[in-house]
N, C-alpha and C positions, 0 to 999 in steps of 0.2 A: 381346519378349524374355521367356522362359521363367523361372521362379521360378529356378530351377538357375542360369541364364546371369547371371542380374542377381547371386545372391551371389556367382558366380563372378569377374562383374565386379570386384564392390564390394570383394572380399577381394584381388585382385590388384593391383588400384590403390592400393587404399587399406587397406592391411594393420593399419596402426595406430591406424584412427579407428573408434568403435564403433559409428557408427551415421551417419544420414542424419536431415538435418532437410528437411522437407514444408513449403508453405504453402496454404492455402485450400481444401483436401481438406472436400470434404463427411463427414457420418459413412461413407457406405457405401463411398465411396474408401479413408476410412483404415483401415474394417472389411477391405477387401479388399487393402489392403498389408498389412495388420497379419496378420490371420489365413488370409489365402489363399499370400498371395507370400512371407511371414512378411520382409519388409521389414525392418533395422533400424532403425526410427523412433527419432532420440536427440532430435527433439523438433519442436510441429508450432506453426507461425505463422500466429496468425487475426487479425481485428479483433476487442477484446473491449474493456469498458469498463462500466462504471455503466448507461447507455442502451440496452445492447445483450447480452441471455440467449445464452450459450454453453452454458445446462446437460444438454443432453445431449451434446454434444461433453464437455466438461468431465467430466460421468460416466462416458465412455469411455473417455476418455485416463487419468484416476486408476486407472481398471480394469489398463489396460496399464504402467502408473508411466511414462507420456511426459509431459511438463510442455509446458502452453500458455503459447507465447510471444507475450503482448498486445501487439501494434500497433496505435495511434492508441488508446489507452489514456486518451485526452484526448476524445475524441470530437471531432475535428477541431475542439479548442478548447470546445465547449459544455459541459465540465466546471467550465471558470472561471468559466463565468456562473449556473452552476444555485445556485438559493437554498438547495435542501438539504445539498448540498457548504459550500456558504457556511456556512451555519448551524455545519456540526460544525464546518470549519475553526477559524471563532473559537471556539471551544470549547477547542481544539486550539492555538490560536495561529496555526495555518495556514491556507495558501490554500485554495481548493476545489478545484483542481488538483494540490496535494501531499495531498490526502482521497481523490482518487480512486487518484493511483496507490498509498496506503495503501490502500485497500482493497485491490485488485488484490494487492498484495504480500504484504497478512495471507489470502490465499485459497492452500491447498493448492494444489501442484503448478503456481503461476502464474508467469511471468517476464513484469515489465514494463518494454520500450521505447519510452518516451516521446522524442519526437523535439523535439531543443534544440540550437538553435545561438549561444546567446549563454551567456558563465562563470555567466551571475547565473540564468538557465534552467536550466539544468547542476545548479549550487548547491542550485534550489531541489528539483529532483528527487528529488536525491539526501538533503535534508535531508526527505524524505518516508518514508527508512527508520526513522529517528527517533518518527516517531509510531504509538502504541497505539491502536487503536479497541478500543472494550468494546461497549457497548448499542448505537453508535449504525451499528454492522454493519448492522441488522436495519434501519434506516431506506434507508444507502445500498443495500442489494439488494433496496427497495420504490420505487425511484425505479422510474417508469416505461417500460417497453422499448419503443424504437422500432426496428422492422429498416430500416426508410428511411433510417436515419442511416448505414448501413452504408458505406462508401468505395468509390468504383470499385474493381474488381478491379487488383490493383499487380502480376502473374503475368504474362508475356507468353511466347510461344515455342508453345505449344502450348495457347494460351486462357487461361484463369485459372488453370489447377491445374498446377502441377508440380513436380518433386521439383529441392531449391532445393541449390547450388551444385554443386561441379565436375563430382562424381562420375557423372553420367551424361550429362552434356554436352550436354545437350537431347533425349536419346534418350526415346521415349516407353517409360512400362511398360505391357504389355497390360493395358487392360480400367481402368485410373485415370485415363485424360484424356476419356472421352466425356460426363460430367457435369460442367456447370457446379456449383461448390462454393456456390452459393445457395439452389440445391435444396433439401437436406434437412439442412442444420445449423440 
């Protein structure tokens, strides 16, 4: 599908939504929707967390003002155990779990989706916009990065990467699905 054909698309369908959200785009994918196909990116969905450096994605997107939307934000639970989260939570009063999606939340341009399905999970998440971090910013974005901790890829239809609900209905965009999104974020 040609840059032309896909706004074309996106504008006839979808007249009144501003934009398209993406998940698992490498940089050079979302280099290449953003300034090539000029894509309306309304926002792109990664894994991100304490454990795991998005920062040249994250430099890129603030560049473009598209906000990274954190999935498993938790680090498939290894937030609640970590002793540095511990630490500030009681600080804080809180968990290490409501420290990290605080961090995540006090970071520009960030949206965190923390996955809960019990009210008292819910609760606590949510009682995580609640807390201030000051100094101890600088200790959780010294915690350790591991890219092993990353998640199977959660994208199906056309591999890991694709451009995420209706609007193109699994149609591929040329030249954004031949890279897996591990590559070079």
């Amino acid at each position: 599908m040609s840059r032309h054909e896909l706004l074309q698309f996106w504008r006839k369908h979808h007249p009144r939504e501003p934009g398209i959200g993406v998940c698992n785009f490498n940089l050079p994918m979302i280099r290449r929707a953003v300034e090539q196909i000029g894509a309306p990116i309304a926002s792109h969905q990664l894994e991100y967390h304490p454990f795991l450096s998005q920062a040249p994605m994250l430099a890129y997107l603030r560049s473009k003002a598209i906000p990274l939307t954190a999935y498993a934000p938790l680090a498939q639970g290894r937030a609640a155990n970590d002793a540095t989260l511990a630490a500030v939570g009681r600080k804080h009063g809180a968990t290490a779990a409501q420290i990290a999606i605080a961090w995540l939340l006090d970071r520009e341009g960030i949206i965190a989706i923390p996955k809960a399905g019990r009210p008292e999970s819910q609760k606590a998440n949510l009682d995580a916009l609640g807390i201030s971090l000051d100094e101890d910013r600088a200790a959780i974005a010294a915690l350790p990065k591991d890219p092993a901790l990353r998640s199977a890829a959660i994208c199906t239809g056309m591999g890991c990467s694709r451009v995420s609900g209706p609007c193109l209905k699994g149609r591929r965009i040329e030249g954004l699905s031949a890279s897996r999104p591990r590559d070079a974020a």
